[in-house]
C-alpha positions in Angstrom: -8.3 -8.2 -19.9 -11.4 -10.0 -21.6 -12.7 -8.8 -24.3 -9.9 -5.9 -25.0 -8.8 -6.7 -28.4 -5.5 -8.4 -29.3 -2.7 -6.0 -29.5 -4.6 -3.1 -27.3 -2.8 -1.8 -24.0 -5.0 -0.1 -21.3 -3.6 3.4 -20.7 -3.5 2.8 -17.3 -0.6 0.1 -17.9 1.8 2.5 -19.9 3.1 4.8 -17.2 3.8 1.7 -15.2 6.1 0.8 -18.5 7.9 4.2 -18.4 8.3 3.9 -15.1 10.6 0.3 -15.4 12.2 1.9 -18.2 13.4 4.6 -15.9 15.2 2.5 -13.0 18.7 2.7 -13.7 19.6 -1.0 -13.2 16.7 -2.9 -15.5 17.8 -3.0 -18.9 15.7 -5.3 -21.7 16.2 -8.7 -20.1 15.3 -7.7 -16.0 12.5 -5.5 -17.2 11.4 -8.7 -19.1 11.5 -11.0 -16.5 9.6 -8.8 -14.1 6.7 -8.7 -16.6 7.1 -12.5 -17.5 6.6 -12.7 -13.4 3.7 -11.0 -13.3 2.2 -12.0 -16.3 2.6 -9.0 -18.3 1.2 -6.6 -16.0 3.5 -3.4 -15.5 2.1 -1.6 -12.9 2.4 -5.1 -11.1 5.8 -5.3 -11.8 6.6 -2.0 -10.5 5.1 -2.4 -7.1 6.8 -5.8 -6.5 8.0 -6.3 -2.9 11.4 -6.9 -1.6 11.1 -10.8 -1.7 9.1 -10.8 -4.8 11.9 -8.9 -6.7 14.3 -11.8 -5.7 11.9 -14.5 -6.5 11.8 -13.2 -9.6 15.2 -13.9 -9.9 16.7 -10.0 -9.5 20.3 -10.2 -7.8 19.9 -8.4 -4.4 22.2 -5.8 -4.8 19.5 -5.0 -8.2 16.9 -5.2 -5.9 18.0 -3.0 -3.6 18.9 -0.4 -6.3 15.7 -0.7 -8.0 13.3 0.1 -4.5 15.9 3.0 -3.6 15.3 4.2 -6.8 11.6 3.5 -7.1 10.8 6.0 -4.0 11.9 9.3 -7.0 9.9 7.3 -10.2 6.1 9.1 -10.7 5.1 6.5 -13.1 2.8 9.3 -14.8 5.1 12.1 -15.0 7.1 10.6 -17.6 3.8 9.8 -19.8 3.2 13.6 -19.5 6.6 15.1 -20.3 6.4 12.8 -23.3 2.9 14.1 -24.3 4.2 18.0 -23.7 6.9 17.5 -26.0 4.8 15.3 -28.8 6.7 12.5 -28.4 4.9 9.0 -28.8 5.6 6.0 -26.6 5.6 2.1 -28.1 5.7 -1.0 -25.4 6.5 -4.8 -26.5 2.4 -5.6 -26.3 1.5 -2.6 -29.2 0.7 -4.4 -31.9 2.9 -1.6 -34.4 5.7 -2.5 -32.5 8.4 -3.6 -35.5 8.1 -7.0 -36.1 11.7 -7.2 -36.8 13.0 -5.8 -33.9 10.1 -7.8 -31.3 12.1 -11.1 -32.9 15.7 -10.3 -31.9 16.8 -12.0 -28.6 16.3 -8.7 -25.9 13.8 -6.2 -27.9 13.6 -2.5 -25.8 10.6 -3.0 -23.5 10.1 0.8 -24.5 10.1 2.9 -27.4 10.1 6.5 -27.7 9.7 7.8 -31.3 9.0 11.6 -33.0 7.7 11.1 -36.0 6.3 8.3 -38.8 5.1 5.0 -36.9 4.9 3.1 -40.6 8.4 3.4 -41.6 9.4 1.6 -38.2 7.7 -1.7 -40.2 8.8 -1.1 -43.5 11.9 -2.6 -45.5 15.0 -1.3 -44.5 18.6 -1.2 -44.3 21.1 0.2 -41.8 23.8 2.5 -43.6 27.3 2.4 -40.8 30.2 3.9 -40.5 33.2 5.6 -39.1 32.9 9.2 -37.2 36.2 10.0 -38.5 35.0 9.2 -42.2 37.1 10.3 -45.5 35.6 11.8 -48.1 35.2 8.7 -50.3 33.4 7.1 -47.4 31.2 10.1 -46.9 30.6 10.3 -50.5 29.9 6.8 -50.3 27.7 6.6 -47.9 25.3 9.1 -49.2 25.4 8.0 -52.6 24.2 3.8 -51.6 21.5 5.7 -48.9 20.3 7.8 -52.0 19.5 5.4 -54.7 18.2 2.7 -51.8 16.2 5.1 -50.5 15.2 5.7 -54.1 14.0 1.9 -54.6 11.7 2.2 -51.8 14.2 1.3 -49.2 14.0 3.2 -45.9 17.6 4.0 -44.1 18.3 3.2 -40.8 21.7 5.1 -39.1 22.4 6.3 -35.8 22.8 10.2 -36.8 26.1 10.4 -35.1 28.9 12.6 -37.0 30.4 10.8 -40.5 29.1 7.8 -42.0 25.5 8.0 -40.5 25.2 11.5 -41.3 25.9 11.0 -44.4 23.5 8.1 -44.6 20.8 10.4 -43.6 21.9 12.9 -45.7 21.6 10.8 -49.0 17.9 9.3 -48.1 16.5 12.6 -47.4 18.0 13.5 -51.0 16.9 10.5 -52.5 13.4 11.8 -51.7 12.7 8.7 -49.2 12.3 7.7 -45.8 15.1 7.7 -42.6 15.3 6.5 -39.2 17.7 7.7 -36.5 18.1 5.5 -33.3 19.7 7.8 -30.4 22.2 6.7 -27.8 20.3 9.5 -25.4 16.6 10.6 -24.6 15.0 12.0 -27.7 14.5 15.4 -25.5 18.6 16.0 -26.6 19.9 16.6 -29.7 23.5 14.5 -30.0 25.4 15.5 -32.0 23.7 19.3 -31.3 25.1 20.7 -35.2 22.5 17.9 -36.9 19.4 19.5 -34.9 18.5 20.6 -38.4 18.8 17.2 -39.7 17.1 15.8 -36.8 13.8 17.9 -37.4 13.7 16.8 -41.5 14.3 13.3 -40.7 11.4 13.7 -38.3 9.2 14.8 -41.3 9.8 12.1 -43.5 10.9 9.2 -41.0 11.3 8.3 -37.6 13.7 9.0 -34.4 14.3 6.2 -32.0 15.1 5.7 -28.4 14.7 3.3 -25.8 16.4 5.8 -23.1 14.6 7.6 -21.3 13.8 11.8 -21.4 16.9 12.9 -20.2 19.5 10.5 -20.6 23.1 12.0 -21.9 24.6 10.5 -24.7 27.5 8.4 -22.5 29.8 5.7 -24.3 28.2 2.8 -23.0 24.7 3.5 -24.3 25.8 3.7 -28.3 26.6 -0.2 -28.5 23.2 -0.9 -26.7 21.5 1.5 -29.3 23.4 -0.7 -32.4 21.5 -3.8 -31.7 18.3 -1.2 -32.5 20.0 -0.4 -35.5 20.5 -3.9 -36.9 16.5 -5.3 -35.7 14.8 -2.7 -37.4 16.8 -3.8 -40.5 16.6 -6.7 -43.1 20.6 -5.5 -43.7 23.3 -3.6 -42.7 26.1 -2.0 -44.3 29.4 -1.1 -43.0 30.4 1.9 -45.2 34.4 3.0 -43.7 34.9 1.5 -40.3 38.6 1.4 -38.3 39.5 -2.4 -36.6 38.0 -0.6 -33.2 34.7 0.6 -34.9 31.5 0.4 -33.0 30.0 -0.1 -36.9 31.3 -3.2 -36.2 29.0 -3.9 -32.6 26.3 -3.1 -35.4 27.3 -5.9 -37.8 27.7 -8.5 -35.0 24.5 -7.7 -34.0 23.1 -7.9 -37.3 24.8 -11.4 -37.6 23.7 -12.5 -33.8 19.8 -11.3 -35.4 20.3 -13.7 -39.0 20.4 -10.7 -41.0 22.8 -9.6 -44.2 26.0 -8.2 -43.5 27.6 -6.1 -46.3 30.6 -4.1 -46.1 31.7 -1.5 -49.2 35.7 -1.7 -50.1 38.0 1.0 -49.4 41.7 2.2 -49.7 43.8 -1.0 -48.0 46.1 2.1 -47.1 43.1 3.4 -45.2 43.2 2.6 -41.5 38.8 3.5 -41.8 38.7 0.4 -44.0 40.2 -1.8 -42.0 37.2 -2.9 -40.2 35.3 -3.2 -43.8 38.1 -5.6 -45.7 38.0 -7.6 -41.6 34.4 -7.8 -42.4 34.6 -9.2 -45.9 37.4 -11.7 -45.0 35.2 -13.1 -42.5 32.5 -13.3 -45.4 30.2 -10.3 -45.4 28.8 -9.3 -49.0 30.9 -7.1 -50.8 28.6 -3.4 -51.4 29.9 -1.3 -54.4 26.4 -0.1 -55.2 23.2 -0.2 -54.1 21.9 -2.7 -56.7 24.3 -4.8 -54.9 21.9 -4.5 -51.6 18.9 -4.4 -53.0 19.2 -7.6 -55.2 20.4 -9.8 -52.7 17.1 -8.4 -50.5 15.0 -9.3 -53.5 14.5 -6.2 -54.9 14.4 -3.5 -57.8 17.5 -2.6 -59.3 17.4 1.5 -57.7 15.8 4.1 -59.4 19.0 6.2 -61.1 18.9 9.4 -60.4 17.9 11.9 -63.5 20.3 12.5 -66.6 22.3 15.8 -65.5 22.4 16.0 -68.7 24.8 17.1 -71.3 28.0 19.1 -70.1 30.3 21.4 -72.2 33.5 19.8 -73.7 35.7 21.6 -71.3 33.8 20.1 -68.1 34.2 16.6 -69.8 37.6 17.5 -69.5 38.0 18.4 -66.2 35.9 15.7 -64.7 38.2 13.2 -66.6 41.0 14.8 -64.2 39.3 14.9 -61.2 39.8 11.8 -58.7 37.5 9.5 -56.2 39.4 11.2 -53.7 39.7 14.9 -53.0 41.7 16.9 -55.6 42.9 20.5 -54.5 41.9 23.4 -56.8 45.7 24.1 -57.3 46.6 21.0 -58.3 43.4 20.8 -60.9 44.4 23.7 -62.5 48.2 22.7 -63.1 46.3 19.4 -64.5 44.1 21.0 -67.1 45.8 23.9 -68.3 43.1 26.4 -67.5 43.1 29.6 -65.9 42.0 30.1 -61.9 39.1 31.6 -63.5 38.0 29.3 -66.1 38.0 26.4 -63.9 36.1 28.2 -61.1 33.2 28.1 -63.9 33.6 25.0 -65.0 33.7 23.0 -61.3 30.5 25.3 -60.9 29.1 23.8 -63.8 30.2 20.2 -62.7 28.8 21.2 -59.3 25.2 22.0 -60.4 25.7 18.6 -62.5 25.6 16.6 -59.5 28.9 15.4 -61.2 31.3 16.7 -58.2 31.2 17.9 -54.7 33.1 20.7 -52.7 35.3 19.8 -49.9 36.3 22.1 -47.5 39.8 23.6 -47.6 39.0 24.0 -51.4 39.0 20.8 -52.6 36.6 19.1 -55.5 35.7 15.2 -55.3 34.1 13.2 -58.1 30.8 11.4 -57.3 
């Protein structure tokens, strides 16, 4: 390698890298002692015999997978599905490799990535949450992602259903930047009703995957995908999560990696705050606002959002009735004395406002 520059990987090398990345049994830690073993070189690594494998300290059983396995690996037909479906490929030795995730204690060897390389090394924070979130956390959620994303602040979540949705949501409003780190290969949309979502995030941000092309979206690869989550992050925060929550994987990880830990306050009769009060007994930052995040990181108070302006005194009104918690349209109308009719005007008046938001089933929540 003398007289490559620092940083530069010979294209010869990165199919060899796929190729690792594909065997079943080498996660992080065995594909990095395989290239520690043969001093960095992949297509070395790959190739290693039986009794090289085990001096390299693989348990034989690991071994044995790996050369079974090894016979069905083309190391360059990965490279070229990637390139057929535009999807670009980052090992450990790039030199645009995040810095904050090459620090945390088993980086991905491999990343696969649609979209903007930059935002992967800018400042960001991981938005968290419940699956089965409430409306308030929802709410929540996209309301801190908006006015972070409006400081500057680019949003990291996992774009499952809920909380990360949400998160996504409320940076792509804020007119900024958001990252979405898969559980599966980036060739498969999971969950498949946010392949909408998926392509705009790809516009503006990034999606992330250290799995392979191909690989399902099972259970056991979402906590491996969290501690992706929490390295490309100076922060995270745990909007709504139950006692059980994987959120809470990502704020262990986040912990495990030195960085903040904040957690946003919900109903104590809410078994999806649970998880957040466990968090903040145990000393996490308390996040009511984004200014909350962004000054502990340093930062800008947000940007607010532009003056809706003035409203009539009849949508004053109604607003004052309306609730942090979804309000049925029936039970609005028994509150301020209107007509069906009247009020239908008036939350569409609020709505355009930015003041409320329609729920399904008919029901109105204040933001």
């Amino acid at each position: 390698m003398a007289g490559k520059p620092k940083g530069v990987r010979p294209m010869k090398d990165l199919p060899y890298w796929l190729a690792l990345n594909c065997v079943s049994v080498l996660g992080a830690r065995r594909i990095g002692r395989l290239l520690h073993y043969c001093q960095g070189d992949a297509q070395a690594a790959f190739n290693l015999s039986e009794n090289d494998l085990l001096e390299a300290g693989l348990p034989p059983k690991v071994v044995n997978i790996f050369i079974t396995e090894r016979k069905n690996i083309d190391p360059f037909r990965e490279l070229k599905r990637c390139q057929s479906l535009g999807i670009n490929v980052l090992t450990l030795k790039d030199e645009n490799y995040p810095e904050l995730l090459k620090v945390i204690h088993d980086p991905p060897p491999v990343l696969y990535y649609r979209g903007r390389l930059a935002v992967l090394n800018s400042i960001a924070v991981a938005v968290v949450g419940s699956r089965k979130a409430t409306a308030y956390g929802k709410a929540t959620a996209e309301k801190i992602s908006g006015d972070l994303a409006r400081a500057g602040v680019v949003i990291v979540s996992g774009m499952a259903r809920g909380i990360d949705t949400s998160a996504h949501l409320g940076a792509l409003k804020g007119q900024g930047q958001t990252v979405a780190v898969l559980g599966c290969g980036l060739d498969i949309c999971y969950p498949p009703e946010n392949k909408s979502l998926r392509e705009k995030i790809v516009q503006s941000g990034a999606i992330v995957s250290e799995f392979p092309l191909g690989t399902p979206p099972k259970p056991a690869h979402f906590p491996r995908r969290n501690r992706i989550l929490s390295g490309l992050s100076q922060a995270v925060v745990v909007v709504e999560a139950a006692q059980k929550s994987g959120a809470l994987i990502t704020a262990d990880c986040a912990l495990e990696q030195g960085r903040d830990v904040f957690a946003v306050p919900g109903s104590i009769n809410s078994p999806y705050s649970k998880g957040c009060h466990k968090l903040l007994k145990e000393g996490a930052a308390v996040a009511e606002n984004a200014d909350d995040i962004l000054q502990a990181l340093g930062l800008q108070p947000a940007r607010k959002a532009e003056d809706p302006g003035e409203i009539s005194e009849q949508a004053a009104a109604v607003l004052a009735k309306l609730e942090y918690e979804p309000v049925h349209f029936d039970t609005i109308v028994t509150a301020c004395g209107l007509s069906a009719a009247e009020l239908a005007i008036v939350l569409i008046e609020l709505e355009l406002k930015g003041m409320i938001k329609k729920m399904p089933g008919n029901f109105f929540l204040r933001v």
